[in-house]
N, C-alpha and C positions, 0 to 999 in steps of 0.2 A: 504494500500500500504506500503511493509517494504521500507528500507533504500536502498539496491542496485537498485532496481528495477523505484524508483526515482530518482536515481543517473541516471540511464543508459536513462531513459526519459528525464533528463533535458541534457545531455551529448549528447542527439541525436539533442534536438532543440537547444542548442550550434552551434552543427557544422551543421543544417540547416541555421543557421543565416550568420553562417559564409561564408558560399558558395553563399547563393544568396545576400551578397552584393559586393561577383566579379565581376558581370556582369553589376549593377547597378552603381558602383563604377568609377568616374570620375577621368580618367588619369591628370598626372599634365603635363605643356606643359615644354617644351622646348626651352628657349627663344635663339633665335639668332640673333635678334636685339631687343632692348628694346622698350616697346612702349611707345609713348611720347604722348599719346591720350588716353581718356577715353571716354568711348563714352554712351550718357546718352539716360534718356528714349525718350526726342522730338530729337531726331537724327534720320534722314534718314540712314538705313543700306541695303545693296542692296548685297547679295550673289552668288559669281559665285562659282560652283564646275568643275573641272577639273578631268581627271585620265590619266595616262598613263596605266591604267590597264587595259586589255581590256576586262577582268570580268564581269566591271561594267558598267552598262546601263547607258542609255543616262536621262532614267524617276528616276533611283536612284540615280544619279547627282544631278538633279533638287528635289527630296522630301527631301537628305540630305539637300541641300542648302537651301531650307522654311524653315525645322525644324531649323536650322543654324540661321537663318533670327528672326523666332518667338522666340527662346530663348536669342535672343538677346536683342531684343526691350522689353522681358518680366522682363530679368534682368539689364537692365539700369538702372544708378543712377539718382537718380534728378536731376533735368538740371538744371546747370550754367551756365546762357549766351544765346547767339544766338545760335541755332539749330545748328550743324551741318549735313553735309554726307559723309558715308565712306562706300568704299566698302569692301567688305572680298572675297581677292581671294585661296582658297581654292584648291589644288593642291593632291589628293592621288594620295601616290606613291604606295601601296601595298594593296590590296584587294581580301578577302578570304570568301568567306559564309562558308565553315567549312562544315562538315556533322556530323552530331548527333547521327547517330549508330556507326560511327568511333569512337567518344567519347567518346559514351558509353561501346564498347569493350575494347578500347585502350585510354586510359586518356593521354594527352597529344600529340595524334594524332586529325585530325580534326578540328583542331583551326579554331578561327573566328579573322576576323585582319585586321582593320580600320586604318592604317597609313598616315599622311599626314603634307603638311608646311599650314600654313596659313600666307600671307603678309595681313597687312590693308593698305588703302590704304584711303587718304584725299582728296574727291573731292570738285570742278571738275577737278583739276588740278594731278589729281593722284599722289600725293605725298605720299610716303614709310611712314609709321608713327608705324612701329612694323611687326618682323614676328616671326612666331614660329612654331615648330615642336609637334602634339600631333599622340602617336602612344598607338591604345584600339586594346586588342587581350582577347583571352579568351579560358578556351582547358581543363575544368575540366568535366571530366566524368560523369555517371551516370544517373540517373534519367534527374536530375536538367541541365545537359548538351545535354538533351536531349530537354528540354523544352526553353531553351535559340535561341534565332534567330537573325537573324541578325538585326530587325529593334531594337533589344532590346539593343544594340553595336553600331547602328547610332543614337540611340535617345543620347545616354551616352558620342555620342562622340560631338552631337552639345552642350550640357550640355556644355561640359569639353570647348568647343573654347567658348561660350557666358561667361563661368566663366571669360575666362582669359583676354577677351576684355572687359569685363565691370568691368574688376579686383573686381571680387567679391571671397573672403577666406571662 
């Protein structure tokens, strides 16, 4: 193998690398109130998802919400103290499944786009204890644009809310 032609192979899995960890890649949130809670692994967490979008089904509410739920309790801190429970309510305001041959004609057309607030919330007395804004899209063509779905954008987007309530960097 000469020298361009290793060039042009390592140059290609470069920018494979580089693409699929757009879609896997965890948005940073948006804080609009700070959270005064950390919420550890013996914690009760209990997920409600919301939309105003009327895109979204009532069963893709409820599967983001579990996944929401399982990466929470999965990424919990060690527990300090008596258990608590909190709930995470979960509000998208914008929701897009995208099309995949659009994307792959037209790059930048067909996007996928998971936007939403999350409040936590301290029970039983439902006390505010943090909210924040995370908004996952994603709209790169190709192949790789082609093989991107949306559960691969809700898996990333409950990642990115358990990151940021169990404040894990």
């Amino acid at each position: 193998m000469n020298i361009p032609t290793a060039l042009r192979h390592l140059s290609a899995l470069t920018l494979a690398l580089a693409l699929s960890s757009c879609a896997t890649s965890t948005p940073n949130a948006v804080i609009v109130a700070p959270l005064t809670a950390v919420i550890c692994q013996g914690d009760a967490v209990n997920t409600t998802v919301i939309t105003s979008d009327s895109r979204m089904s009532e069963e893709e509410c409820q599967m983001l919400g579990s996944q929401i739920t399982q990466n929470v309790q999965s990424m919990g801190q060690s527990p300090s103290g008596a258990p608590n429970s909190y709930e995470l309510a979960v509000n998208i305001t914008r929701y897009s499944r995208g099309n995949g041959m659009v994307r792959t004609v037209l790059p930048g057309m067909g996007q996928i786009r998971l936007y939403g607030t999350v409040t936590v919330y301290q029970m039983p007395k439902r006390i505010p204890v943090g909210e924040f804004m995370i908004n996952k899209s994603f709209m790169i063509g190709g192949l790789y644009g082609v093989s991107v779905s949306m559960n691969t954008i809700a898996n990333t987007y409950a990642q990115a809310v358990a990151k940021t309530v169990c404040q894990v960097r």
